[in-house]
N, C-alpha and C positions, 0 to 999 in steps of 0.2 A: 215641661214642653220641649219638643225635639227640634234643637236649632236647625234655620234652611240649608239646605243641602247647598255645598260648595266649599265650607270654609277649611278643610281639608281637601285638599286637590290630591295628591297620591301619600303612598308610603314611601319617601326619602331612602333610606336606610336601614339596615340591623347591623347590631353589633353583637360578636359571638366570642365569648371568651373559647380558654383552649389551655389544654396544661402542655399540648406541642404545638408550638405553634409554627418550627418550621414544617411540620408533615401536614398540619391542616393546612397552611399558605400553597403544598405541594398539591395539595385533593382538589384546592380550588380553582388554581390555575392551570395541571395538567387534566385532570380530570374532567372540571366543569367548563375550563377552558378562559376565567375571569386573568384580568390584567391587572397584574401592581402598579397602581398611580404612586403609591406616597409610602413612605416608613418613617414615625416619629417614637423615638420610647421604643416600647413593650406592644405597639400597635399595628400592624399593615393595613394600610386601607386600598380596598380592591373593586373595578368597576364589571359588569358586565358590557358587555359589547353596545347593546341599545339604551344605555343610560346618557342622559345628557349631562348632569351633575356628573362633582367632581369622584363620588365615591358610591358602591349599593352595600359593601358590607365590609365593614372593620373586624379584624380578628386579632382580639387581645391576650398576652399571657395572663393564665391566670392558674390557679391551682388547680381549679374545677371546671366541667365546662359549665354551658349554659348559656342564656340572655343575656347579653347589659343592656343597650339603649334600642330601641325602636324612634325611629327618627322618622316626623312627617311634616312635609312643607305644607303651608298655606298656602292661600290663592291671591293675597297681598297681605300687607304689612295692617293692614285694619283686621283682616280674617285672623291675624296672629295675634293681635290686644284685645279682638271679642272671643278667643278662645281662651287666653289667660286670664280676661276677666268672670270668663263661666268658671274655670275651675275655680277660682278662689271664691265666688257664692256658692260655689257647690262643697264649701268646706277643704278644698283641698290646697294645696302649698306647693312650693318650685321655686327653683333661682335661675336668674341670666346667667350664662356661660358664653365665653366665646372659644371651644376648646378644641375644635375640628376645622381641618385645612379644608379652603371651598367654599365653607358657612361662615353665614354671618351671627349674631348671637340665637343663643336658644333657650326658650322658656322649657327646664325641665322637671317634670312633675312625676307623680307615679301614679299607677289605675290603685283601686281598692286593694288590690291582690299584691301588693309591690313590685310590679312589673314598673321600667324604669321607661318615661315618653319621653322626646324632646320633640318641642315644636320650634317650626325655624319658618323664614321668609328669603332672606336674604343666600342665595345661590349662585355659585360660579359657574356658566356655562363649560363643558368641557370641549378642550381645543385638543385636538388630537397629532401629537407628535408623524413628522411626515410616514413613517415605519407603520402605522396606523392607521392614516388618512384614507377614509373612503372611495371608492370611487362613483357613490352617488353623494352628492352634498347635502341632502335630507337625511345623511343618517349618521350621527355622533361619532363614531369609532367603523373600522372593517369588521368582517365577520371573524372568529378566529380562526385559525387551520390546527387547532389541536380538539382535544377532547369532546364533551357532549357540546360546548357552543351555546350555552343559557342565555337567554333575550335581555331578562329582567330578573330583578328581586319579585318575585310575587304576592305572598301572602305570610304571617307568623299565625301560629297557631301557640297559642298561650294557655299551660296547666292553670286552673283556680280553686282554690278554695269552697268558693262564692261565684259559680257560671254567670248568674242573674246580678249581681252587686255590679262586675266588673263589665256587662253588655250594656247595663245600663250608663254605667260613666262612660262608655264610647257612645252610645246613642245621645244624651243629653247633656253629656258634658261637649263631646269633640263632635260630633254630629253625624255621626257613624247613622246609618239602615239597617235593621237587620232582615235578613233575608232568608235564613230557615233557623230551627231551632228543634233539640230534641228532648220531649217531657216525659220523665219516668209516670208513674202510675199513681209515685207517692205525690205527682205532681209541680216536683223539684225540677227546675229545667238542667237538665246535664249538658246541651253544648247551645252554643249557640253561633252564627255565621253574623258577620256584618261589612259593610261596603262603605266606603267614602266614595265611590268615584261610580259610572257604570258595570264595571266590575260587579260577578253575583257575589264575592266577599273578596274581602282585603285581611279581615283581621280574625281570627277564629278563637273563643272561649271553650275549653271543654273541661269537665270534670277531673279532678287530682283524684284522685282515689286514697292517694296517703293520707289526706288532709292538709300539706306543706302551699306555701305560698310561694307564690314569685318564680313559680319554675315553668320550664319551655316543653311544650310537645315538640313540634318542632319548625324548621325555616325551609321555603318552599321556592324553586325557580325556577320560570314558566321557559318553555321551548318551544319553536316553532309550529312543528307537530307532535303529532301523537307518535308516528313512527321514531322519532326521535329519540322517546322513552324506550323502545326496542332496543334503539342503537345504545342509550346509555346501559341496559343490564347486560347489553356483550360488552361492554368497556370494562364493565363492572365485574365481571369476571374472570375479565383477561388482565386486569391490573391490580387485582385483589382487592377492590370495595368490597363492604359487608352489606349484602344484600338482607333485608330487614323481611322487607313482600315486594310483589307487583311481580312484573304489571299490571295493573288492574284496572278498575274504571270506579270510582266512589258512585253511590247511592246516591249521595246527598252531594249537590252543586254540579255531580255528574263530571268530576276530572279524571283525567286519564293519569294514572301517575304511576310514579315508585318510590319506595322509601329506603333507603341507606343511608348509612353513619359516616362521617370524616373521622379521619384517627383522633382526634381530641375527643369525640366521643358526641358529639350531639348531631343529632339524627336529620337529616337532610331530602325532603321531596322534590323530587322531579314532578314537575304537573303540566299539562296541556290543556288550560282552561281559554284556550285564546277565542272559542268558537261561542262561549255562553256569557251574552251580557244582560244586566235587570234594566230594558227601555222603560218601563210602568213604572212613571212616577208614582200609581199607588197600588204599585208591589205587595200582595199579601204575605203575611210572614207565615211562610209552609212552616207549619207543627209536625215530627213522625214521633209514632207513639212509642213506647217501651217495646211493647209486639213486635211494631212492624222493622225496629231498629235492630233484635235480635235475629231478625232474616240475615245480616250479614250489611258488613263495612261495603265491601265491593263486591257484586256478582257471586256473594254465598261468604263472602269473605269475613273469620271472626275478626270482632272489634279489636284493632290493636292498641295495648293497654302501653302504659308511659314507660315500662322496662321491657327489655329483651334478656335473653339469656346466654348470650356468647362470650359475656366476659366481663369485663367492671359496669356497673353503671351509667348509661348512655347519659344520663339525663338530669342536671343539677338543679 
């Protein structure tokens, strides 16, 4: 049974390993236009401009890139003990941490696929040094005056093994909707969309084709508008980003986006999904077939598959 909708109120954070992590620190900040709060370790933790929490995305050294932690807050401190008590009847295991500046501890667990969750409650609002400070006070931080200027963390889109194993523990485990889904013929579901908030998805599953687990499509972050994503592919070619596609508009959820790589190598969407929310509490879960899914990704556009071909490996 699919617990009530709330106990998940948004996605917190990602965290992105990186084998440079000063040039990824560099892609994020001049490029996307994000602010370094904090350096601990081998870690930066960096916010977008409309975040209220202390951090939207950690970038860690690492050999490889890739995934580490998806971080999502609860809606209180009960919403965060009936989700760690779902996962462990639902078979699964995690430990308290308290390892991140901002947060208080965190139950973290992994989905079927070994993609790595933490779930948290306790949150620092952020206070924004005077260089910073707004000048409307309904809004966390100013807007930035460099690069594309991203709102928010948006959505992660998660390689699997097992599409249907790992939609299911976000639907019945964490309390996730799902909102479309795509069925091959052999009747295997190949992706599937899913929402915790009004939002048409937050968390996206689609097909590994290797067979490998625990690997990232990729990490997505919402802008103002759609013209926006125009402005980022001239940025993107005036400052040497590797332009992957787009701009385009998807089929499915209907985002306007673009995809490009940070030099660490994992792959990065621009999307302008700000205009499409699921109000229907009883939301049917759109099915597209095999067929209709070969029409194309976006406006004719072939499906793009978990590698490219411009040089090592995007995607761990």
């Amino acid at each position: 049974m699919t617990p009530p909708l709330g106990d998940i109120a948004h996605i917190g954070h990602a965290q992105l390993f990186t084998p440079d992590l000063d040039a990824s620190v560099a892609f994020f900040t001049d490029y996307l236009g994000l602010t370094v709060h904090h350096q601990q370790g081998d870690s930066v933790y960096l916010r977008t401009y409309d975040d209220y929490e202390h951090h939207s995305l950690v970038l860690t050294a690492r050999d490889r890139p890739g995934l580490g932690r998806l971080a999502l807050r609860t809606s209180s401190e009960e919403a965060l003990l009936r989700r760690v008590k779902a996962v462990e009847e639902a078979g699964g295991t995690g430990e308290w941490v308290e390892d991140e500046p901002g947060l208080g501890r965190l139950y973290v667990t992994t989905d079927p696929d070994g993609h790595e969750h933490a779930l948290y409650w306790e949150s620092e609002h952020y206070d924004a040094p005077e260089e910073l400070r707004p000048a409307l006070k309904n809004q966390p931080q100013a807007k930035p005056n460099r690069g594309v200027g991203v709102r928010r963390l948006d959505h992660v889109n998660f390689l699997a093994a097992d599409v249907l194993a790992n939609a299911e523990f976000q639907q019945h485990v964490l309390g996730a909707r799902p909102t479309e889904q795509i069925r091959l013929d052999s009747g295997r579901i190949a992706a599937r969309w899913l929402t915790y908030t009004n939002k048409s998805y937050d968390v996206v599953y689609t097909s590994d084709w290797t067979g490998s687990s625990g690997r990232l499509h990729h990490l997505a972050f919402a802008t103002d508008t759609r013209e926006e994503i125009l402005r980022a592919a001239d940025l993107a070619i005036d400052t040497g980003v590797f332009i992957e596609t787009g701009p385009h508009k998807h089929a499915i959820q209907q985002t306007f986006f673009l995809y490009v790589y940070e030099p660490g190598g994992n792959r990065i969407e621009l999307c302008n999904p700000l205009t499409r929310l699921v109000l229907a509490p009883d939301w049917p879960l759109i099915t597209w077939t095999e067929e209709e899914r070969k029409k194309g990704q976006a406006w004719g556009l072939k499906t793009i598959e978990s590698f490219h071909t411009h040089g090592t490996p995007p995607v761990a």
